[in-house]
N, C-alpha and C positions, 0 to 999 in steps of 0.2 A: 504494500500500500504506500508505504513510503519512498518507492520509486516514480510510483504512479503522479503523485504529489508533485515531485520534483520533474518529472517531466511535461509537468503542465505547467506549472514554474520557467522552466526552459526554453518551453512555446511561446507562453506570453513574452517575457523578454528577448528570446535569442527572435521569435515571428516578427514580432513590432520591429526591434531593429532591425531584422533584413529584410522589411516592407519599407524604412524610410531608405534603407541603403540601396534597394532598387531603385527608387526614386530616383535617390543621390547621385547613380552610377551612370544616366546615360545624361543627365544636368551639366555632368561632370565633364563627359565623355567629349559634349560641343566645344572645349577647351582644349581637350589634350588627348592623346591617343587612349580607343577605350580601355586596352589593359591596363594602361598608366592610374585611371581612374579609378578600375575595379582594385588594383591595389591600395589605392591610399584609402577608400570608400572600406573593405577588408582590414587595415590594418587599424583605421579608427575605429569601427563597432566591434571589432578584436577588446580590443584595452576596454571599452566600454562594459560589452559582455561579460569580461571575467569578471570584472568587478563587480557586478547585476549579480553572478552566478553565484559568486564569493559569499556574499552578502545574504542573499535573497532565495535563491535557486538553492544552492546545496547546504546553504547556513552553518558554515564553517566560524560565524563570526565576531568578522572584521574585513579587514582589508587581504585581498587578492596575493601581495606580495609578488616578489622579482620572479621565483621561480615557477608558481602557478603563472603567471603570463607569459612566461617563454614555453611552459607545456603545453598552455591554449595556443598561443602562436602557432605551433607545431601542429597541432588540428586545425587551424585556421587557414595553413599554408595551402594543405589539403583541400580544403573546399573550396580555398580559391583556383586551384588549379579544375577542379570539377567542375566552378560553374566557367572560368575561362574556358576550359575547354568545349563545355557546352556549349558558348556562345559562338564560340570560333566554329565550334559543327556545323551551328546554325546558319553563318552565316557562309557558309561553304558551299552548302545547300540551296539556298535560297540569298546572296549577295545583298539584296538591297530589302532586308525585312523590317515589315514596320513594328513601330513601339510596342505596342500591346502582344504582339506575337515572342519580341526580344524579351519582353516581360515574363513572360510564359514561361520561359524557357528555363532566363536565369532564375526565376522565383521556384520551378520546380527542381533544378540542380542543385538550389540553394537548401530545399528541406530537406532530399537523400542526403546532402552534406550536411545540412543540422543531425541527420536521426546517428550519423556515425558519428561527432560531434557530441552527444549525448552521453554515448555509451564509454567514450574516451575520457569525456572529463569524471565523468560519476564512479567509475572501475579506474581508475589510474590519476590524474588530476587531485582531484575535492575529495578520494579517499577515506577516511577516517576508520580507526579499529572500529569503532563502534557497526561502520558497515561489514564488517566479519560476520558471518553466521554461522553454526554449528557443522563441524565438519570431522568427521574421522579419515586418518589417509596411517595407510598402513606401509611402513619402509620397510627396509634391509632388517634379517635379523629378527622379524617379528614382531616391531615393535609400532605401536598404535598412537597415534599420536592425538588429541581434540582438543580444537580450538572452539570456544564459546564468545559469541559477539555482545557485546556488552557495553554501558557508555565509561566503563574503567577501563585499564589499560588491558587489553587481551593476555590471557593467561593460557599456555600451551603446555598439557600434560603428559610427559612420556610416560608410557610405563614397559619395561621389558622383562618379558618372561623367561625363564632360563630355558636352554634349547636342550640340556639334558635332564634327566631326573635327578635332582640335587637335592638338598635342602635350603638353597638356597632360596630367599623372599625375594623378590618382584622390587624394582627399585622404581620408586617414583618420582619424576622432578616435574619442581613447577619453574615454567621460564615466564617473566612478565617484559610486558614490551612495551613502552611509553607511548601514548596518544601522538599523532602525527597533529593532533589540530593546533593550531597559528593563538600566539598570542595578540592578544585586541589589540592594535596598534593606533595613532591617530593620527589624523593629517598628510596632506599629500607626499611628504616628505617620505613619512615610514610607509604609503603606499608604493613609491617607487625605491624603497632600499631594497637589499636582500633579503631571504626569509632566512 
């Protein structure tokens, strides 16, 4: 449910901006070459988004930080190049196509690169133990290991069973593993420092 949440979250901000960035894109476009546009158009509602997403979408917070916006980046490079390349098919196609059809196009490259977008920042990006859920994975040697997702720091329990008939007890260890989430930071400054 909690996904679900967040990616209606990620609609409404990541959709709204890349309906005014459609806009922006071909506005833009009668100044300077349209790639040129789609990237600067890209790289603004980039910085914008994470911060939306930071904040608001995956409630990490606080501020976005250096290293989540060079991860979005790196998703964002991605869908620029998807919907570029879309446009460019388009116009491969069909040379001289009008607005609302360019609209079309990039607005629909633009959500298959939102929904991969999604899954990048929510699984890797915005992270946190607490999205850990209940998992057994069994290694080398026999040994069983589970992690339980929790808003504490994740606790991962081995336990190994002796592979011969011993007397020997079953050893158990608990490993704890500090939360990945961001300290509340303020102001533009600590928005653009390091994390």
């Amino acid at each position: 449910m909690k996904s679900l949440t967040s990616f209606a979250r990620f609609v409404a901000f990541g959709g709204g901006t890349g309906v005014l960035s459609s806009l922006a894109v071909p506005l833009l476009a009668a100044l300077m070459p349209w790639a040129l546009s789609n990237a600067l158009i890209t790289i603004a509602s980039t910085v914008l988004c994470t911060e939306l997403h930071a904040r608001y979408t995956f409630r990490t917070g606080g501020h976005a930080g250096l290293r989540r916006h060079w991860q979005s980046a790196g998703s964002a490079a991605a869908a620029y190049a998807a919907t570029s390349l879309a446009v460019f098919a388009l116009h491969a196609i069909q040379p001289t196509p009008g607005m609302l059809t360019e609209q079309l196009v990039y607005l629909s490259a633009s959500g298959l690169a939102g929904i991969g977008r999604f899954v990048i920042l929510r699984l890797f990006v915005f992270a946190t133990s607490a999205d850990v859920t209940a998992t057994d994975v069994t290694g080398a040697h026999g040994k069983t290991t589970k992690t339980t997702g929790t808003k504490e720091p994740t606790k991962a329990t081995t336990t190994t069973a002796p592979t011969a008939p011993t007397a020997i007890k079953p050893i158990k260890v608990t490993i704890t593993r500090p939360r990945r989430t961001p300290a509340p930071a303020a102001g533009l400054t600590a928005a653009l420092s390091p994390s």
